[in-house]
N, C-alpha and C positions, 0 to 999 in steps of 0.2 A: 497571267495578268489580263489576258485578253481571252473570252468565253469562244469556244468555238463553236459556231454554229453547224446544225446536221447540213450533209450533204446534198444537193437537190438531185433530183432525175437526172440530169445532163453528167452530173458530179462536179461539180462546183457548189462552191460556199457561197452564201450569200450576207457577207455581214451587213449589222443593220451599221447607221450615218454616224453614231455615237463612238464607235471602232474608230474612226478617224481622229474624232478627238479625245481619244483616249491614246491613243499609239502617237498623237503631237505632244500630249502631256508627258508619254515616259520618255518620248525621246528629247523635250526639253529639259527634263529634270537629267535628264542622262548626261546633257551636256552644259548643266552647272555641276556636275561631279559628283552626283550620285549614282550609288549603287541599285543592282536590282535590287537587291534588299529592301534599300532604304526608297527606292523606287515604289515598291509594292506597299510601304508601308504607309509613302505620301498616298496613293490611291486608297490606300483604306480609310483614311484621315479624310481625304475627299468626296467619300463616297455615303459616309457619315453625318446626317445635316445636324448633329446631335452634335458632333466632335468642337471643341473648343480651338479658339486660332491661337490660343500660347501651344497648345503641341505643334504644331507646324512651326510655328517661332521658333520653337525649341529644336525641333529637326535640323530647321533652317542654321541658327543659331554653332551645334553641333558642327555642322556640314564645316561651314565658317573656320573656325577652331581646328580642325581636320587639313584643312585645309592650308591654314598659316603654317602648322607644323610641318606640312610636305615645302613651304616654299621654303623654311628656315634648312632645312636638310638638305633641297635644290642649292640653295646658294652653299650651304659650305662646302656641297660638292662640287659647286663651280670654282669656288676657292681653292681647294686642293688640287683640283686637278690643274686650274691655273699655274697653282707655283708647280708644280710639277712639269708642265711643257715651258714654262718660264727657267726652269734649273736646266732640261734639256737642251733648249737654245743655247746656254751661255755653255755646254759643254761644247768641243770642241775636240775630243779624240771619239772612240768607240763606244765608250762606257755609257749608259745611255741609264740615268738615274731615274727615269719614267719607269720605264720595263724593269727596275730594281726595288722601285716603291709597289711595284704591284705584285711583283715576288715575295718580299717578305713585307707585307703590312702590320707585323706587330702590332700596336695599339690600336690603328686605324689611323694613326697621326702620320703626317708627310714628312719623310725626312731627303735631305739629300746630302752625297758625302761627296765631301770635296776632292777632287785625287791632284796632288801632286804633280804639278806641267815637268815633262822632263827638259831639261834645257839638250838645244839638239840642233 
């Protein structure tokens, strides 16, 4: 993504001014949650005075879409695991239904089994 320039006498590199803003651009793009891929693909888009702004829209756009679906998955894994240290707490002997849902995950779905309090 970034050209590297020949070595000088001393050995060091000398890049030119443009390296700076070219390594702010991958590393903002970086940190709206693109990949190098898709990294490499905005700088080509960029580098291109020919290239149209609906592909970028559209990368953009993409990204977006990618992105709700990781939150939609983030939350029902907060959810599951939720009822799961939620069923935990309410246990009260050994049996520890966390460490039991992650033993046998079956479906994927959370279950928790209720045991029988012995009177005592």
């Amino acid at each position: 993504m970034l050209d590297e320039p020949p070595r000088r006498p001393s050995g060091y590199r000398q890049y030119p001014a443009d390296s700076v803003r070219r390594i702010r651009f991958i590393k903002h793009a970086q940190g709206l949650g693109f990949t190098l891929d898709e990294v490499q693909e905005l700088l080509r888009l960029r580098d291109d005075p020919q290239m149209p702004c609906k592909k970028v829209r559209t990368a953009a756009e993409t990204k977006i879409a990618d992105i709700d679906q990781k939150v939609r998955r983030l939350r029902a894994m907060r959810s599951a695991l939720g009822s799961l240290v939620a069923s935990c707490a309410a246990n009260r002997d050994h049996h520890c239904p966390l460490l039991e849902a992650l033993d046998d995950p079956d479906d994927g779905t959370v279950r928790t089994k209720q045991r029988s309090r012995r009177a005592g």
